[in-house]
N, C-alpha and C positions, 0 to 999 in steps of 0.2 A: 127151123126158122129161116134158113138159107132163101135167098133169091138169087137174083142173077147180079154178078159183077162188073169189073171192069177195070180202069186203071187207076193211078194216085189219084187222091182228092184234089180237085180242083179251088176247094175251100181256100187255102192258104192267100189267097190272093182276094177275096171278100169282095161283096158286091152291093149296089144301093140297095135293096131289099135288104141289108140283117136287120136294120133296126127293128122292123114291121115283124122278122121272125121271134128275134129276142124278146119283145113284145110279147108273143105268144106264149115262148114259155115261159113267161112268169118273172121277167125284169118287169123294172116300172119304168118311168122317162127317168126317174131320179137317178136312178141306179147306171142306165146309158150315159147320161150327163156327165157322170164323174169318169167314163171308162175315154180316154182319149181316141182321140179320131187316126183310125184305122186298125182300132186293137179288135173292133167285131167281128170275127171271121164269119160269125153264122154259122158254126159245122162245132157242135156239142152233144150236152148228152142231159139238156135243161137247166133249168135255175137252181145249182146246187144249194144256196137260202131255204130255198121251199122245199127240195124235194132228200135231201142231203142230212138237215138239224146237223152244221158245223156250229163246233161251240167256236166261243175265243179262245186265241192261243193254241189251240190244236194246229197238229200236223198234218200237211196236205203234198201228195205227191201229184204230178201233172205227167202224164205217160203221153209224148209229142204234143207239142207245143204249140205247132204252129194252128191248129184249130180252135184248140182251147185257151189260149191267151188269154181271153177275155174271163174267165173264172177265175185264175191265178191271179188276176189284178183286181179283180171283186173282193177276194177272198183276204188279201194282205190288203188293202183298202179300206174296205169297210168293217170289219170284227177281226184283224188283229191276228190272220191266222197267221204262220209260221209255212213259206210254200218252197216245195224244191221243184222245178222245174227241170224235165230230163227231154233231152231228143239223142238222137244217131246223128240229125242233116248239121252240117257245117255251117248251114245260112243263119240257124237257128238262133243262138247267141247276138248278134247285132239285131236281129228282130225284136228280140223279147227287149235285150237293155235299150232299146228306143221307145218301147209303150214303155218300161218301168218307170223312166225318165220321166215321160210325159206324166204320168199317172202320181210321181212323189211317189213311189213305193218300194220294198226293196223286196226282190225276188232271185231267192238264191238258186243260180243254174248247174248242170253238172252234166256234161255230155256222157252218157248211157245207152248202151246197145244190150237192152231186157231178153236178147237171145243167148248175151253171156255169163253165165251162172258166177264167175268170178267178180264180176261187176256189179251183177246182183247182194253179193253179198258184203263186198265193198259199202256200197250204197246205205247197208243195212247198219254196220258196224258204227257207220259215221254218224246216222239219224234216228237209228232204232227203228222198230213197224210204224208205220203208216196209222194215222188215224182216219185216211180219207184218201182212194186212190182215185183218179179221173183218167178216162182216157176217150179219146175220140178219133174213128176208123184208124183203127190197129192192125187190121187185118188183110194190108194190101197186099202180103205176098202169100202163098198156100202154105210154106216152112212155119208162118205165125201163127198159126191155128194150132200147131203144137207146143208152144212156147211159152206162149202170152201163162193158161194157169200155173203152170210149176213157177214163172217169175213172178206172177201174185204171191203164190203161196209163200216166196221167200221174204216180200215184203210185208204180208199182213199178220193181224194179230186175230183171235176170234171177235172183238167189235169193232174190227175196220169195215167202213163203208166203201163199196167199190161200185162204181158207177161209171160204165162203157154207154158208147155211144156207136151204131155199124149204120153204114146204109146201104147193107143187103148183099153183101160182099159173099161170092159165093161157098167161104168157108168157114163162114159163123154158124154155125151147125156142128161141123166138127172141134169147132172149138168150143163151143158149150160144154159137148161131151167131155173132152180132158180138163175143163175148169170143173164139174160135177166129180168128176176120178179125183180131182186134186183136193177135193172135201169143201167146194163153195156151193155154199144154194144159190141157184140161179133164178129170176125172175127177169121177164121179159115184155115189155109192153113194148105196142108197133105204131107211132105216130105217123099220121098222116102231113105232109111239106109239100110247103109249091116247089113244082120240080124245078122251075125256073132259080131255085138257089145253087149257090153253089155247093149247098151241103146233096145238092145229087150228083151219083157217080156211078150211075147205070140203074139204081135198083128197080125194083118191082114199082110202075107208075103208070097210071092215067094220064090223059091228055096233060093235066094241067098238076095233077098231084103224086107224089113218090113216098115211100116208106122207107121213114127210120126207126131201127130199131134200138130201144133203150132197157139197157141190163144192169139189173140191181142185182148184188153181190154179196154174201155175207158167208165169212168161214163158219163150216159147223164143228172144226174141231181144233 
């Protein structure tokens, strides 16, 4: 499923088009309404609501932040879910507690580097598995492609939903492959975006349109 790459996401810094993308996948205006102004990044991995079934009070981990924001504050917003949000970047933290702020919400942070297995299971002891992992372009460096499943595996349970987000990074491919070793079944659907977002970062695109690719997750053992 690999295409062609390139550098960090550009997303983090959001652009007058999300509203129009989030739209697409399956926000409503109600749902944007409530997310405060400049928590859209536009760079996800769809309307966790629709495509997700979070119950209330479930557990949600947020694997970097700075794209997905906008889920985390959906999700402790509106049904009540319980969210940890994790990144590596040091910017990370005053970003988020400024949408939380805005938002009324409370989202508990924990600075997390998922390439160290001690941290991983750190992470684990304090919250237990995960009932719902998110993550959105994970894959900017070629070391993550080996990583990312065995850090799944220490976080989830066999009915955690895990639900990635790439835009064609040229080592999702191989990392499907060690997420399927590490006993998750993988599914793959490849949405079509205007390249003009910022949720593009080189990948496979038309004039006007690019692919993201979206990976549903489920341990089988």
């Amino acid at each position: 499923v690999a295409k062609t790459g390139g550098s960090c996401a550009p997303g983090c810094c959001g652009t007058s088009t999300n509203a129009d993308f989030s739209l697409r996948l399956g926000y409503s205006a109600e749902d944007l309404a409530a997310v405060p102004e400049g928590a859209n990044m536009g760079l996800g991995c769809g309307n966790p609501q629709a495509i997700a079934a979070l119950q209330p009070g479930e557990t949600v981990l947020v694997q970097g932040t700075g794209g997905v924001s906008i889920f985390a504050l959906q999700f402790a917003r509106l049904l009540g879910a319980r969210v940890i949000a994790t990144d590596c970047h040091p910017d990370v933290p005053a970003f988020l507690e400024r949408n939380a702020a805005l938002a009324e919400v409370a989202i508990e942070y924990r600075a997390l580097d998922w390439r160290q297995p001690a941290e991983l299971d750190a992470l684990r002891e304090q919250h237990g598995r995960f009932d719902l992992v998110l993550g959105s372009d994970l894959l900017y460096e070629a070391e993550l492609a080996d990583t990312l499943g065995p850090a799944l595996a220490r976080l989830c349970r066999p009915r955690t939903r895990v639900l990635l987000a790439d835009p064609g990074r040229p080592h999702l491919q191989d990392a499907v492959s060690v997420i399927e070793r590490c006993g998750f079944r993988c599914g793959v659907e490849i949405a079509s975006v205007p390249a003009s977002l910022d949720v593009a970062v080189h990948g496979a695109r038309g004039p006007e349109q690019q692919e993201l690719f979206l990976l549903a997750l489920a341990l089988t053992a």
